[in-house]
C-alpha positions in Angstrom: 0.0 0.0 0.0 1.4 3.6 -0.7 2.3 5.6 2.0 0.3 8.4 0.8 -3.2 6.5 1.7 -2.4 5.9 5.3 -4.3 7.7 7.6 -1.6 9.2 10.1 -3.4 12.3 12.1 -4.8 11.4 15.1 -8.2 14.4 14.1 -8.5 12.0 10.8 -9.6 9.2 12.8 -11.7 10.9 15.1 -13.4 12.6 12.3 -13.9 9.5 10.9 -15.0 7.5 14.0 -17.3 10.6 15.2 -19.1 10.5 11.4 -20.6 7.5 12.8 -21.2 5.2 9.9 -19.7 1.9 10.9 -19.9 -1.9 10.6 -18.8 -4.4 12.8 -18.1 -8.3 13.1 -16.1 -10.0 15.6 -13.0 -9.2 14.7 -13.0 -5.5 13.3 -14.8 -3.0 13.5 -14.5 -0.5 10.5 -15.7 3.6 10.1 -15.5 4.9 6.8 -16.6 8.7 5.9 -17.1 9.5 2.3 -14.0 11.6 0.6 -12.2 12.3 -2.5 -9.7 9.4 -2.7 -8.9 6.1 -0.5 -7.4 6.3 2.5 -6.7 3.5 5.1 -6.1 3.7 9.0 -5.3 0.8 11.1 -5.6 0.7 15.1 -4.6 -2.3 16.9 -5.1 -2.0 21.2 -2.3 -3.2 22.8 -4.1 -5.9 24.9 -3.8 -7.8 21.7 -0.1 -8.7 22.2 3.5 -6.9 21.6 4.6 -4.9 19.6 5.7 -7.3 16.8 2.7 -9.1 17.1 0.7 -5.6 16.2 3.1 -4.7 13.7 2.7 -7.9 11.8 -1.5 -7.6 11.9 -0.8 -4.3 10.6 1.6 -5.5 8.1 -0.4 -8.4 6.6 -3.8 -5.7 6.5 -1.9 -3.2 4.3 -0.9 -5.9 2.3 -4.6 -7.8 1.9 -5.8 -3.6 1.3 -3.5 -3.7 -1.9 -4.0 -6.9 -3.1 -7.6 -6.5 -3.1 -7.8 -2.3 -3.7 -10.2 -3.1 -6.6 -12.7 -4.5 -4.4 -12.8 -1.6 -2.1 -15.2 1.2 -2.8 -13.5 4.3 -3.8 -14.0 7.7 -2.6 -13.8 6.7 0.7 -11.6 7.0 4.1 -11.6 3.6 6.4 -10.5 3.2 10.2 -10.5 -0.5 10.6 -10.1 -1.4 13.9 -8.9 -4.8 15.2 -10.2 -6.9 18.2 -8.8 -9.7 20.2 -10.2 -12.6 18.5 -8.5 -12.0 14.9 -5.1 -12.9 16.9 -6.0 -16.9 16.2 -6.7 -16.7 12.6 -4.1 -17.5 9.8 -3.7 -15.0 6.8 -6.7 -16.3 4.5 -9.3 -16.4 7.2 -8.2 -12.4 8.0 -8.5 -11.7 4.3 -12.0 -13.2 4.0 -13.5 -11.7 7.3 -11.9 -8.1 6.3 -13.2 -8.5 2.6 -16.6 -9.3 3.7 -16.9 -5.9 6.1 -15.4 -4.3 3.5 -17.7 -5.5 0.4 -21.0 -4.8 3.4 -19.6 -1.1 3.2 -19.8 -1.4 -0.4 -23.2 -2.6 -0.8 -24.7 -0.4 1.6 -23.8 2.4 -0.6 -24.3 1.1 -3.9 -28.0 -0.2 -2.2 -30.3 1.5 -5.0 -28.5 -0.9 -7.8 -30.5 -4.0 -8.0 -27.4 -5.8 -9.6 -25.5 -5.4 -6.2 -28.6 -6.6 -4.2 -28.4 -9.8 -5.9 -24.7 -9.8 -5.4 -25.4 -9.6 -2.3 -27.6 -11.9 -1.6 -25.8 -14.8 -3.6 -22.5 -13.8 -1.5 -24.8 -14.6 1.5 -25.9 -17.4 0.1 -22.2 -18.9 -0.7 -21.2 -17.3 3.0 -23.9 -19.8 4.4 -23.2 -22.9 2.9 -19.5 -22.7 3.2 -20.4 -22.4 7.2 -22.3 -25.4 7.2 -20.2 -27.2 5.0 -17.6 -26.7 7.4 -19.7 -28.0 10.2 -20.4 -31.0 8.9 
C-alpha cells in the first residue's frame, strides 16, 4: 500500500469515527466517511499482544488492502479497527472476514443498484453454505 493512503493524524480518525457510519463483526470493527480518494487507517489496542505481534497484523492488513484495492469502494476514508479474537486466525481467514466488512460497506452504498442486491444476496448465500459445510 502507498504511503500516501495511510491515515496518520490522530483528528482524521476521530473525524472518521465521530461521522458515525460503521460496521462491525467480531474481529474489526470499521468507520469509513465518504471523501475524495482512498485512505486507510489501522488501530490495533495493545491488549492484543506486543509490539511485533501488532506490527505484523498491521503488516499483513496493508498488504490484503493492496492486493484487493479493486474490491474496495472508492471515494472513501476507512479506520478498521482490530479486536482480540482476529489474533488466532491465519492470513486467509483475516482476508475473507476483512473482505466481507469491506464489500457490506460497499453494498450499503451502492444499495439502490438491484445488480448489487443480488450480489449480495448470492455472496450470503455462498457465506452460508460454506459455514455449514464446514460443520459437517
Amino acid at each position: 500500500m502507498n504511503k500516501d493512503k495511510i491515515l496518520r493524524k490522530s483528528e482524521d480518525f476521530t473525524n472518521i469515527i465521530k461521522n458515525n457510519k460503521s460496521f462491525k463483526s467480531k474481529y474489526y470493527s470499521i468507520y469509513y466517511m465518504k471523501s475524495e480518494k482512498n485512505h486507510y487507517g489501522i488501530t490495533i489496542p495493545k491488549k492484543i499482544g506486543n509490539a511485533i505481534t501488532r506490527n505484523k497484523i498491521k503488516r499483513q492488513l496493508k498488504n490484503i488492502i493492496y492486493n484487493n484495492e479493486k474490491n474496495i469502494q472508492l471515494g472513501y476514508n476507512y479506520v478498521i479497527i482490530i479486536k482480540e479474537a482476529l489474533v488466532f486466525l491465519n492470513y486467509a481467514e483475516k482476508e475473507r472476514e476483512l473482505l466481507y466488512i469491506i464489500r457490506k460497506v460497499k453494498w450499503k452504498n451502492e444499495k439502490n443498484s438491484k445488480s448489487s442486491t443480488d450480489d449480495y444476496m448470492h455472496f450470503c448465500i455462498n457465506r452460508m453454505y460454506k459455514n455449514i459445510k464446514k460443520w459437517r
